[in-house]
C-alpha positions in Angstrom: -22.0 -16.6 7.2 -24.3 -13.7 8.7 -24.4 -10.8 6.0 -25.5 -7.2 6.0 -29.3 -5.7 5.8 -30.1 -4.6 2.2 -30.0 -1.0 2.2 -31.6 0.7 -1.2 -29.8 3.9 -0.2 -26.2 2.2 -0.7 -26.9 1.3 -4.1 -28.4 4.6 -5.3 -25.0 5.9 -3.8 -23.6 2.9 -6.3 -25.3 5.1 -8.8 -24.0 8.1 -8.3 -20.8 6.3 -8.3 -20.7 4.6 -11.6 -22.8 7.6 -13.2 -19.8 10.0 -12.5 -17.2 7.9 -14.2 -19.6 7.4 -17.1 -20.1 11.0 -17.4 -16.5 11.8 -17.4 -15.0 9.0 -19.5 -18.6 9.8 -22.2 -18.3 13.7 -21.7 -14.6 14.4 -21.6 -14.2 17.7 -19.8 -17.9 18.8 -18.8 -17.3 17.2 -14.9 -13.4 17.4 -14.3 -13.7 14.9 -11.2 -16.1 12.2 -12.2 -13.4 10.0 -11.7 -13.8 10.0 -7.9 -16.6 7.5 -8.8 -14.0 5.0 -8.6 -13.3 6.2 -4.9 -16.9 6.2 -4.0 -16.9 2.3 -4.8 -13.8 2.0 -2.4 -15.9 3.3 0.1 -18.5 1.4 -0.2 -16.8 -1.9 -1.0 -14.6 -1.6 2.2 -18.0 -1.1 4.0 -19.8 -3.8 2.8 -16.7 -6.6 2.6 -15.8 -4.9 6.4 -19.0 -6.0 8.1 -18.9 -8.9 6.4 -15.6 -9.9 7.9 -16.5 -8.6 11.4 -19.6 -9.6 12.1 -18.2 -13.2 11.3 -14.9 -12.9 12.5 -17.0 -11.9 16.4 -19.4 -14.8 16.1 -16.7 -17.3 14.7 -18.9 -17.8 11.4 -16.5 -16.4 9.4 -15.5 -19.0 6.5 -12.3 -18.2 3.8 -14.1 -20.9 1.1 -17.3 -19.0 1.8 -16.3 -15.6 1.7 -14.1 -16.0 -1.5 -16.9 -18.0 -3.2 -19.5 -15.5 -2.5 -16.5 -12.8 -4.3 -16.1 -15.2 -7.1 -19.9 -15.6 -7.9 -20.3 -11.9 -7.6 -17.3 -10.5 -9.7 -16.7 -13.4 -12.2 -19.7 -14.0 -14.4 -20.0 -10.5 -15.6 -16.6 -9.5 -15.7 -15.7 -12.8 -18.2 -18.6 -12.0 -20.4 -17.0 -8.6 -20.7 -13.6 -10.2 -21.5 -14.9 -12.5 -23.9 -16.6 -9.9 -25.6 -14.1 -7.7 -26.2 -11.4 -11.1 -27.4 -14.2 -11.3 -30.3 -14.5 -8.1 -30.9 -10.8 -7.4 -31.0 -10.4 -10.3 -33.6 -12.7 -8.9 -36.1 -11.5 -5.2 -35.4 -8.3 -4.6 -34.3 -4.3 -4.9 -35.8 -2.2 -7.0 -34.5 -0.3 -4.5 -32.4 -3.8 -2.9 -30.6 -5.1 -6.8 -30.4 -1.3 -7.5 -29.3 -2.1 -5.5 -26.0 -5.4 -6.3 -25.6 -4.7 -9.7 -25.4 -2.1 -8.7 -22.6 -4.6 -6.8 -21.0 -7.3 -9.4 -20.7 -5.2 -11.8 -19.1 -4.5 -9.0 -16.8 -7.7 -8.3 -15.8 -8.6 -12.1 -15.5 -6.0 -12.1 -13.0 -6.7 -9.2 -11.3 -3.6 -7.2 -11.9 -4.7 -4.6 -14.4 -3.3 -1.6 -12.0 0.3 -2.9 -12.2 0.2 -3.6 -16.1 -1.8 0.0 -16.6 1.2 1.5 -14.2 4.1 0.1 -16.1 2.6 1.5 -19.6 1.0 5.0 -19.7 -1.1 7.1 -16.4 -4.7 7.1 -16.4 -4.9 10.6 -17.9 -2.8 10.2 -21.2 -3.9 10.9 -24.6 -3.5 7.0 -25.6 -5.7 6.1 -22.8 -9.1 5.4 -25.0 -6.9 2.9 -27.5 -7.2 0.6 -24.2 -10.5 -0.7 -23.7 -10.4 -2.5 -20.6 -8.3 0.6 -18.9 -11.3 0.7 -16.2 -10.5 -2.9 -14.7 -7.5 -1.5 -12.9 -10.1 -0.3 -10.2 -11.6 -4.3 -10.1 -7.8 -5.1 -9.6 -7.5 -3.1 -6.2 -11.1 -4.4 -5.0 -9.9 -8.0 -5.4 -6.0 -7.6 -3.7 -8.0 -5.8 -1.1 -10.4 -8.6 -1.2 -7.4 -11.0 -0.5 -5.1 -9.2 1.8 -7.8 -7.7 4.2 -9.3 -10.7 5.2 -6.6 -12.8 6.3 -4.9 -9.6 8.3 -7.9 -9.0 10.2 -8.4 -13.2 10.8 -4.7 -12.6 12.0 -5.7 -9.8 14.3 -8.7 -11.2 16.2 -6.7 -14.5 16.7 -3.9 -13.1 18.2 -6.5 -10.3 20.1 -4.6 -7.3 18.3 -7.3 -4.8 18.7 -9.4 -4.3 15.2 -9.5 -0.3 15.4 -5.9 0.0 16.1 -4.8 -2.1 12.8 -7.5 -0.2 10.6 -5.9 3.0 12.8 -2.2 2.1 11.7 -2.7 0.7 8.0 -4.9 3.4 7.2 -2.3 6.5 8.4 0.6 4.5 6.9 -1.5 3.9 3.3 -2.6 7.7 3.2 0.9 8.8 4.1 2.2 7.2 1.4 -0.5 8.4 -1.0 0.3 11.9 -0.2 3.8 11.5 -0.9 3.6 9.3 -4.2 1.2 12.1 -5.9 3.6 14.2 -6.3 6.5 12.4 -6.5 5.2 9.1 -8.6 1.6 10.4 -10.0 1.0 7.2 -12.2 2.2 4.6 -9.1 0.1 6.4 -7.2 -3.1 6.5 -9.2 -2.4 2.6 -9.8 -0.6 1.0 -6.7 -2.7 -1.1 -4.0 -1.3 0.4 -1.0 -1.9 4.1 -1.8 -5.5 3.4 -2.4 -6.0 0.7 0.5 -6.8 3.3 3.0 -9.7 4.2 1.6 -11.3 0.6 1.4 -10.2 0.6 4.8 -11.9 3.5 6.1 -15.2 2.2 5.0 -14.5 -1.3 7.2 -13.4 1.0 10.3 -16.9 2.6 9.6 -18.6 -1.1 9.6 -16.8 -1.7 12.8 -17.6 1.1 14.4 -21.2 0.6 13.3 -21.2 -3.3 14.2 -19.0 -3.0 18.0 -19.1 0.9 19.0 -22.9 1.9 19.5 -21.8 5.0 21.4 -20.1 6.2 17.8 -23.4 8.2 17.1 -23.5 9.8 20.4 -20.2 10.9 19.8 -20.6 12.1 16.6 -23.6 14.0 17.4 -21.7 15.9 20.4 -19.2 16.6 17.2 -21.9 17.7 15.4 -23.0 20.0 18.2 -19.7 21.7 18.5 -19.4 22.3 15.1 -22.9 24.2 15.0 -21.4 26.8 18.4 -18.7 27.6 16.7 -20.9 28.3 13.8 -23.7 30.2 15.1 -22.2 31.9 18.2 -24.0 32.0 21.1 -26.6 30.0 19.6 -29.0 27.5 21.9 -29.1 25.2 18.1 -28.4 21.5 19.7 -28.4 18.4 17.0 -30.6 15.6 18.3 -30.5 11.8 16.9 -32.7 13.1 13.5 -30.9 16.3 12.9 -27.5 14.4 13.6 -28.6 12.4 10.6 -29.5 14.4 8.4 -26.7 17.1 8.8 -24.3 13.8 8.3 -25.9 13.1 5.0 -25.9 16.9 4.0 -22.3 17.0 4.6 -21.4 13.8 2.8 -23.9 15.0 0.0 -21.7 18.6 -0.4 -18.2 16.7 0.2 -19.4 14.3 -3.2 -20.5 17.4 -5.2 -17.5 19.7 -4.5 -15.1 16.6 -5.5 -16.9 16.2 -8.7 -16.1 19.5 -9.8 -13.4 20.5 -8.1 -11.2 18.0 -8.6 -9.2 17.4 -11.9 -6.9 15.5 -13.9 -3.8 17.8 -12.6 -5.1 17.1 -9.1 -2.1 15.3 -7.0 -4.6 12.2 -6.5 -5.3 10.3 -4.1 -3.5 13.1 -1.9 -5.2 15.0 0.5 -7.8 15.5 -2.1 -9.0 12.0 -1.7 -10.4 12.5 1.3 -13.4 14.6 0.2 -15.1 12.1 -1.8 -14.3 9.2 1.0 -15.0 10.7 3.9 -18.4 12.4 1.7 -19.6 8.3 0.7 -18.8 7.1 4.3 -20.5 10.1 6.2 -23.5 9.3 3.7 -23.5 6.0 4.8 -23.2 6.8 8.5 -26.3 8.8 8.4 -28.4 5.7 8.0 -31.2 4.7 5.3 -33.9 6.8 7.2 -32.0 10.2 6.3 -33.9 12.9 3.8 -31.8 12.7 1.2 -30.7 8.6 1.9 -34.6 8.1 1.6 -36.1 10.0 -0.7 -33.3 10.6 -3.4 -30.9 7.8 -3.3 -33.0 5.3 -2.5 -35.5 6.5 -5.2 -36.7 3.5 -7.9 -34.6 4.7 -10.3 -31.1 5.3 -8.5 -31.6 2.2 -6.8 -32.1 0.3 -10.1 -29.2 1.6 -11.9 -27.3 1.3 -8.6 -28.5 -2.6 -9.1 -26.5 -2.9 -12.2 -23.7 -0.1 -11.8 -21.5 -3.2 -11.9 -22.0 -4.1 -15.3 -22.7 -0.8 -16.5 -19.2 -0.3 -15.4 -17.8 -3.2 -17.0 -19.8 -2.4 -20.5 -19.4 1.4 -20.5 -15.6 1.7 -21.4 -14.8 -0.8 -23.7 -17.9 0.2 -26.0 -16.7 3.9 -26.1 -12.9 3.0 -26.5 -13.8 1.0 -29.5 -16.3 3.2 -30.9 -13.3 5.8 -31.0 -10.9 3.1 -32.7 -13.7 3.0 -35.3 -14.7 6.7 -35.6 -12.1 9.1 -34.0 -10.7 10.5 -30.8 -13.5 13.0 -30.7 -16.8 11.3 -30.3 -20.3 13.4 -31.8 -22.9 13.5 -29.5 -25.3 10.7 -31.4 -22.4 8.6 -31.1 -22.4 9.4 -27.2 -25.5 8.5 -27.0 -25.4 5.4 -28.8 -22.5 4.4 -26.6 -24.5 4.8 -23.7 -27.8 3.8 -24.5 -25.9 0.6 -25.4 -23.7 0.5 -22.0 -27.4 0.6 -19.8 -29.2 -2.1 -22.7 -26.0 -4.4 -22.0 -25.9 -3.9 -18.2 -29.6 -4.5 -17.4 -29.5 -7.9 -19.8 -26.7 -9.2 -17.6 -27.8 -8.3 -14.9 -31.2 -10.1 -15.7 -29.5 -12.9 -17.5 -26.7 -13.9 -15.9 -26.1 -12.2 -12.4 -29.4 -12.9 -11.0 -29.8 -16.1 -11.7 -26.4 -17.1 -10.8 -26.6 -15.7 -7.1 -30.2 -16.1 -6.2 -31.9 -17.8 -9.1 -32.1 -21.5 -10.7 -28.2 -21.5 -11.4 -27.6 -20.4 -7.8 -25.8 -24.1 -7.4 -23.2 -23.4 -9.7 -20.1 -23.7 -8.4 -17.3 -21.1 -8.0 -14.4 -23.5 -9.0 -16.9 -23.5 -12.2 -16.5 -19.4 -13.1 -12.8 -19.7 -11.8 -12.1 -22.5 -14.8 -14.0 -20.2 -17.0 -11.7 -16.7 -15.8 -8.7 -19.2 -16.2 -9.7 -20.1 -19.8 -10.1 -16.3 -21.1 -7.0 -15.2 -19.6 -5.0 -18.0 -20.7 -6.8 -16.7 -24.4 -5.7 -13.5 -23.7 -2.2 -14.5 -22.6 -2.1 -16.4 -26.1 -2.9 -14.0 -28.3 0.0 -11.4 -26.1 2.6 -13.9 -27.1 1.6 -14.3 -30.7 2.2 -11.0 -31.4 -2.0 -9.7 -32.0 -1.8 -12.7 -34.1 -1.8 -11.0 -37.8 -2.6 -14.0 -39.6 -6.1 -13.5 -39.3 -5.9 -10.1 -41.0 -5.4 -10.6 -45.0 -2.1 -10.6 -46.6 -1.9 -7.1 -48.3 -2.3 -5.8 -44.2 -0.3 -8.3 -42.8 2.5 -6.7 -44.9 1.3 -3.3 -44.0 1.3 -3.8 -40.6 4.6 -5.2 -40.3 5.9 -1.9 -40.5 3.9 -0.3 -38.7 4.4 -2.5 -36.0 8.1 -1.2 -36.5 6.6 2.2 -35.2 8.8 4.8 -33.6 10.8 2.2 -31.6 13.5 3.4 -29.6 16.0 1.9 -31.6 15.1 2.9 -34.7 14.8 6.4 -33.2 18.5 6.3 -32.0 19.6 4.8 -35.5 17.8 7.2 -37.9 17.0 10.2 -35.9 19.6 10.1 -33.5 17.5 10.5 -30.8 18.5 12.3 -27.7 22.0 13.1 -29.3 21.1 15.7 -32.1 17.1 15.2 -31.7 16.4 16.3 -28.1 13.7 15.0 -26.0 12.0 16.2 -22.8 12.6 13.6 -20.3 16.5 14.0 -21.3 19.0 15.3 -18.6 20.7 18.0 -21.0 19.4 20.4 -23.8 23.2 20.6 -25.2 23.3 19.2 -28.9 27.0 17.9 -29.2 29.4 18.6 -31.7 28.6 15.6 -33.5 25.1 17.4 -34.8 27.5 20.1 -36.7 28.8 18.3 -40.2 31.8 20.5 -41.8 33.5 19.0 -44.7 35.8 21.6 -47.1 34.3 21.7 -50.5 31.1 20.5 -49.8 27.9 21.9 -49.3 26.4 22.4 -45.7 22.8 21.5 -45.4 21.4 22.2 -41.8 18.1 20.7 -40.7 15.8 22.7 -38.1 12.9 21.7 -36.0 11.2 18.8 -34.6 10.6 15.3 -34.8 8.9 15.5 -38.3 12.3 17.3 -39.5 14.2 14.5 -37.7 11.7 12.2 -39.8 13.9 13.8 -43.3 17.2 12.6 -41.8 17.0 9.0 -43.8 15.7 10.5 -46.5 19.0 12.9 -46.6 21.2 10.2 -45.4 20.4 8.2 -48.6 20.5 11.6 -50.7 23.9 11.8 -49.6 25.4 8.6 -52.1 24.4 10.8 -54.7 25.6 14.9 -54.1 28.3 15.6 -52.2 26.7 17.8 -48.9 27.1 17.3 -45.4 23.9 17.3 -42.7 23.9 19.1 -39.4 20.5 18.7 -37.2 19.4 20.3 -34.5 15.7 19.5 -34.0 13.9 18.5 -30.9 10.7 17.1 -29.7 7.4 19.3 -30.5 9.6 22.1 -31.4 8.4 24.0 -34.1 11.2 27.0 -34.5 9.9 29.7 -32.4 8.0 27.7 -29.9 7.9 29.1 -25.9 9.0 26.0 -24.4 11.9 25.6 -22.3 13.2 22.4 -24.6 12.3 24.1 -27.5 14.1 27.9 -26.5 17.3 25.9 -26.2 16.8 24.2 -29.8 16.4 27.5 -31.2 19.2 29.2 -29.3 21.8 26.8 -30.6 20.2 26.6 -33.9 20.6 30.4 -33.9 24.7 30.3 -32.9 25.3 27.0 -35.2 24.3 29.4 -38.2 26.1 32.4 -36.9 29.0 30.4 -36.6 28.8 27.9 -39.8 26.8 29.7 -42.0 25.5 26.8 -44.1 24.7 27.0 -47.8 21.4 25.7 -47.2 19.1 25.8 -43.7 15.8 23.4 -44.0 13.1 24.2 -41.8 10.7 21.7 -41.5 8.1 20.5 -39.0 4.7 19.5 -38.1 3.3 22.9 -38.9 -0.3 21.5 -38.6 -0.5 20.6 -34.7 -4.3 20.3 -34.2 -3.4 21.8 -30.4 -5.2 25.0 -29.4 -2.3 26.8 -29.3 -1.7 26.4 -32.9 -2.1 29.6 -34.7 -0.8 30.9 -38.1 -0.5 34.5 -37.7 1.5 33.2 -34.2 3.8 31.0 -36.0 4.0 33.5 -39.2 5.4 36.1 -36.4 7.5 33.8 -34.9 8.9 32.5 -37.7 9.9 36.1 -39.2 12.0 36.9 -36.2 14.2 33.3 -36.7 14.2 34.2 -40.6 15.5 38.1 -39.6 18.3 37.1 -37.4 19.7 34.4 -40.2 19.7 36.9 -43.0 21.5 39.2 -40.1 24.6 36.9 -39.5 24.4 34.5 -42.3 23.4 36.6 -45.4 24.3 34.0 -48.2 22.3 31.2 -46.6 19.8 29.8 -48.8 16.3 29.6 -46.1 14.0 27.0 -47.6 10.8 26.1 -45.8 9.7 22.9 -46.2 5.5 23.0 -45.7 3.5 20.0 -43.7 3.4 16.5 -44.5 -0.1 14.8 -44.0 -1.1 14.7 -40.9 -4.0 11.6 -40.8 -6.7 12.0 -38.0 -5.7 8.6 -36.7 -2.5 6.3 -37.0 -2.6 5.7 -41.1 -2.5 1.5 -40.7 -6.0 1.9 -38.6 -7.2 4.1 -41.5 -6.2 1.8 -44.3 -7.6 -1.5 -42.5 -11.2 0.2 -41.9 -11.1 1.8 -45.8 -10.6 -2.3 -46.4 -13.0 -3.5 -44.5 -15.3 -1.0 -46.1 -14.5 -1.6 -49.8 -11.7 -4.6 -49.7 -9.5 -3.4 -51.5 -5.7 -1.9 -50.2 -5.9 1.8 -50.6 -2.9 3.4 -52.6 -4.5 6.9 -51.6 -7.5 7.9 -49.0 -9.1 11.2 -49.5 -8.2 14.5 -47.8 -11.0 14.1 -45.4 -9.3 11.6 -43.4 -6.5 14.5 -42.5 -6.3 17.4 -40.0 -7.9 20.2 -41.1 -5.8 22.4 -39.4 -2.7 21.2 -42.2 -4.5 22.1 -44.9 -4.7 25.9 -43.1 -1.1 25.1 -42.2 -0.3 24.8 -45.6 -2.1 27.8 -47.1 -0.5 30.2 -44.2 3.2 29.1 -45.0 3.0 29.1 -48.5 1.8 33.0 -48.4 4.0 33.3 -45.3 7.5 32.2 -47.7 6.1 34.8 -50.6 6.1 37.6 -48.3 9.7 37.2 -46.7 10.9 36.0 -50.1 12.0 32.7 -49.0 12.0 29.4 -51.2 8.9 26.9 -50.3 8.5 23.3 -51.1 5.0 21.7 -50.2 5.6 18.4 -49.0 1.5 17.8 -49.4 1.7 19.0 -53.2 4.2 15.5 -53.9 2.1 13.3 -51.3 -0.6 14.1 -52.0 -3.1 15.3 -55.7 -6.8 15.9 -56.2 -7.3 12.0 -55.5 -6.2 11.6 -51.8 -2.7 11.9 -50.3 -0.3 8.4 -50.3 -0.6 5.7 -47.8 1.7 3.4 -49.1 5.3 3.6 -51.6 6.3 0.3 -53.7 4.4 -1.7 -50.3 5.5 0.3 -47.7 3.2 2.9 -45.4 3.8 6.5 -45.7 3.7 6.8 -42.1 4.5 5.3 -38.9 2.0 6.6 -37.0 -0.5 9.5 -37.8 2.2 12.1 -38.9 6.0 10.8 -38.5 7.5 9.6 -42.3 8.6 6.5 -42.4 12.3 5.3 -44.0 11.2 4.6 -47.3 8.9 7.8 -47.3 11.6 10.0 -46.3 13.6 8.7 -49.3 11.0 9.0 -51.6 10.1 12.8 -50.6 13.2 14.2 -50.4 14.5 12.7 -53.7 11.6 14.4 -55.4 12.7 17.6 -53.9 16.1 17.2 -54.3 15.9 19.1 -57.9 15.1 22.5 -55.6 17.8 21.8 -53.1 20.2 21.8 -56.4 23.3 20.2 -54.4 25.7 19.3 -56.6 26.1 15.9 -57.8 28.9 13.4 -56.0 31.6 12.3 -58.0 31.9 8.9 -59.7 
């Protein structure tokens, strides 16, 4: 099989590519559309994989076994070093639940389905996204279905003489069309699925054809180019010849990359019309040819052409060694860190590179076979696969954390959410059709008192806890709390909470009203004095209608900067021993401020307080774990046996009266 001229330009544009991504997934925030990396590779993969296919295809070269082994010996070697890597990491590192979907996600990747396993799970953008570190292999599973489907449609084609430009013509309009529409109406399919992204592999094997069969393409687009430039400079004489056509082409692709790149964001509709900026900007660069300005003297400068060389790797190695660093440190990476993570990505790239891809495609292990690598792919997936279906397997972890983690692996499951919080009934969630709490969430029993809980998913959290309170003082619960909603939030969900929290009182006028949530949300828009103003207008309007109410305000419970089983297995790892307390470092800072501003914010409206951190928490550390069980599912949310144990010790200030033997 006949294969493309080496062009040094093409991989500097590699660079480019793969240096964007790394930038934005290393730098969150400092280049909003470094993402379009990821589209750049389209572009140049359907270039490179289309000439392949038609130059062969129009000599009758072309050879499946070939052309799949070529893939195999390209794509495999690094890519299962990768995987393996991060299976032996993960088994020293993670719990059973994060090893749980690694596992799953290795197998996906060694299959080449990451996109639809990434789809059915979170989008690309979510806050969870850096707890998954082979989230970047969704891209590798477009390349290879496109890899799979493309050749075979256009073997189809020329057999059956169905012209080649009219099926890239059709598939591309009919791919796009449906990219546009899913943006906005599916975001995450879009982002993931094969056929909203196959246009743009496309596009770069219609410019391959056009390069290969359609010499006159140049002359055409230089007449373009010319037309352009009238309309520009009126009544100019300007005229673009063969050079200038080049080098305007480049220019243009050159500004097309750089306004993507920052112009582009996560709340872009993508790949929309958007996409087309950084395709069509890759492609037009291409087009211009390696003898272009900025082709020859910047991309294919030494330097972009080296890292170009190994952008595969690099991409393979970048994410996975940030994504774990965060497991290991926190969300928010320090600079050094960065730097670490990245030095270490380019160290890990240029040894495979050297080590392993080389030599495997044009060095002494040139003869190894591609059934070889595909045994190999088969063997970490079917690892990875294992290790899904055995649940993380927590026996390697010691005991005292196996225990642990069987409850957190409990976590905030839906049904335990629908049991204990009630979830979507009288705890309201966004996605939910109607903000109505039913008359269910009111409790009204003659002759006992009425204790009404208000606010979010940390006051839904007390429910157990009052549930079991409830065998020993006769009191009756009504909740109305919803998802985020601190009382007094601007939110449309969290409005409606309040509104109805507001008439329930009016109406009922409980004994008791509990306001409890999680008052230290690190979010920007967290402010005291904003919540302090808030909160006095809610406070005023209950001592309006409901004068006799007690109002107690129940302060924040620890909030842990990462989900409290991570915490405890790294303090074990560190000093092996299970930790009955960690220090106060390990928490927001924010509920510590959060704690301080409601405690002075109660004294001034002359309202009861009870700090939830003063029983959780003394000059030692704060509580991870009660008679064996976590504190906390997650990072904030109380578990069952921690919402017993916290409101029992405040049940003395609630003073409901004792039930009847």
């Amino acid at each position: 099989m006949r294969h493309p001229t080496y062009r040094p330009d093409i991989d500097g544009l590699r660079a480019v590519a793969v240096l964007s991504v790394l930038a934005f997934h290393a730098l969150p925030g400092q280049l909003s559309g470094g993402f379009i990396g990821v589209d750049i590779f389209f572009g140049i993969s359907g270039y490179l994989i289309g000439g392949i296919i038609f130059s062969n295809l129009e000599k009758s070269s072309f050879s499946f076994s070939e052309f799949y082994a070529r893939r195999i010996k390209r794509i495999f070697p690094a890519l299962i070093l990768v995987l393996a890597s991060c299976f032996a990491f993960g088994w020293i590192t993670l719990l059973a639940d994060e090893y749980e979907q690694l596992g799953l996600h290795i197998a996906s990747g060694a299959g080449f389905v990451s996109n639809f396993t990434l789809w059915h799970e979170a989008g690309y953008f979510d806050s969870s996204s850096w707890t998954k570190p082979l989230l970047h292999l969704w891209s590798l599973g477009i390349e290879e279905q496109f890899y799979i489907v493309w050749p075979l449609l256009l073997w189809f084609a020329f057999r059956t003489r169905i012209n080649a430009i009219f099926v890239c013509t059709v598939v591309i309009l009919l791919s796009f069309s449906l990219g546009v529409y899913q943006s906005a109406d599916n975001p995450v399919g879009a982002f993931y699925s094969p056929l909203t992204r196959l246009w743009e592999l496309i596009c770069g094997s219609l410019l391959a054809y056009l390069t290969l069969h359609n010499p006159s393409s140049s002359g055409k687009l230089r007449n373009a180019c010319n037309s352009l430039l009238s309309k520009v400079n009126a009544g100019s004489n300007l005229e673009m010849h063969g050079r200038n056509t080049k080098e305007f082409t480049s220019a243009l692709g050159t500004g097309l990359i750089c306004i993507s790149l920052w112009a582009i964001t996560k709340q872009t509709p993508f790949p929309g019309w958007w996409a087309i900026a950084p395709i069509m900007g890759a492609l037009l660069i291409i087009a211009s040819g390696p003898e272009a300005f900025i082709n020859r003297r910047v991309l294919a400068n030494p330097v972009m052409v080296w890292i170009g060389l190994i952008s595969y790797p690099l991409y393979l190695w970048h994410w996975p060694i940030l994504s774990f660093l965060r497991l290991r440190t926190s969300e928010d990476l320090s600079a050094l860190n960065i730097c670490i993570a990245v030095i270490y990505s380019f160290v890990l790239a240029w040894l495979t590179y050297t080590l392993i891809e080389r030599p495997l495609r044009f060095g002494k292990l040139k003869g190894t076979r591609a059934r070889t690598l595909a045994l190999g792919m088969l063997v970490i997936g079917s690892a990875g696969m294992v290790v899904n279906v055995e649940d993380g397997v927590p026996s390697r972890l010691p005991k005292v954390l196996q225990e642990a983690a069987a409850g957190a692996h409990l976590g905030l499951n839906a049904s335990a959410l629908h049991r204990e919080w009630r979830f979507k009934t009288c705890y309201l969630n966004i996605d939910q059709e109607s903000f109505t709490f039913p008359a269910e969430c009111t409790e009204n029993t003659p002759g006992e008192q009425s204790v009404f809980l208000w606010g979010d998913s940390n006051a839904s959290a007390l429910i157990p806890g009052l549930r079991e309170m409830q065998k020993k003082a006769r009191f009756t619960i009504s909740q109305f709390t919803g998802s985020s909603c601190y009382p007094g939030r601007d939110d449309p969900l969290c409005m409606n909470v309040d509104r109805q929290a507001m008439e329930a009182i009016r109406h009922d006028k409980p004994e008791i009203i509990l306001i409890h949530a999680m008052w230290g949300d690190p979010n920007p828009d967290f402010s005291p004095e904003v919540l302090a103003e808030k909160l006095s207008e809610k406070i005023t309007y209950i001592r309006s209608v409901s004068p006799d109410s007690r109002i107690i305000l129940i302060g924040p419970v620890p909030r842990w900067k990462k989900n409290l089983i991570r915490l405890i297995y790294e303090d074990y790892q560190r000093n092996h021993t299970n930790p009955i307390r960690l220090q106060r470092d390990n928490l927001y800072q924010v509920t510590i401020i959060a704690e301080k501003a409601l405690s002075g914010f109660s004294e001034r409206m002359n309202i009861e307080y009870i700090s939830a951190m003063d029983r959780l928490c003394d000059k030692t550390g704060c509580l991870t774990q009660i008679d064996g069980h976590l504190t906390a599912y997650d990072s904030v949310h109380l578990t069952r046996e921690a919402s017993i144990w916290l409101v029992e010790s405040i049940e003395p200030r609630l003073g409901l009266p004792p039930r009847n033997k």
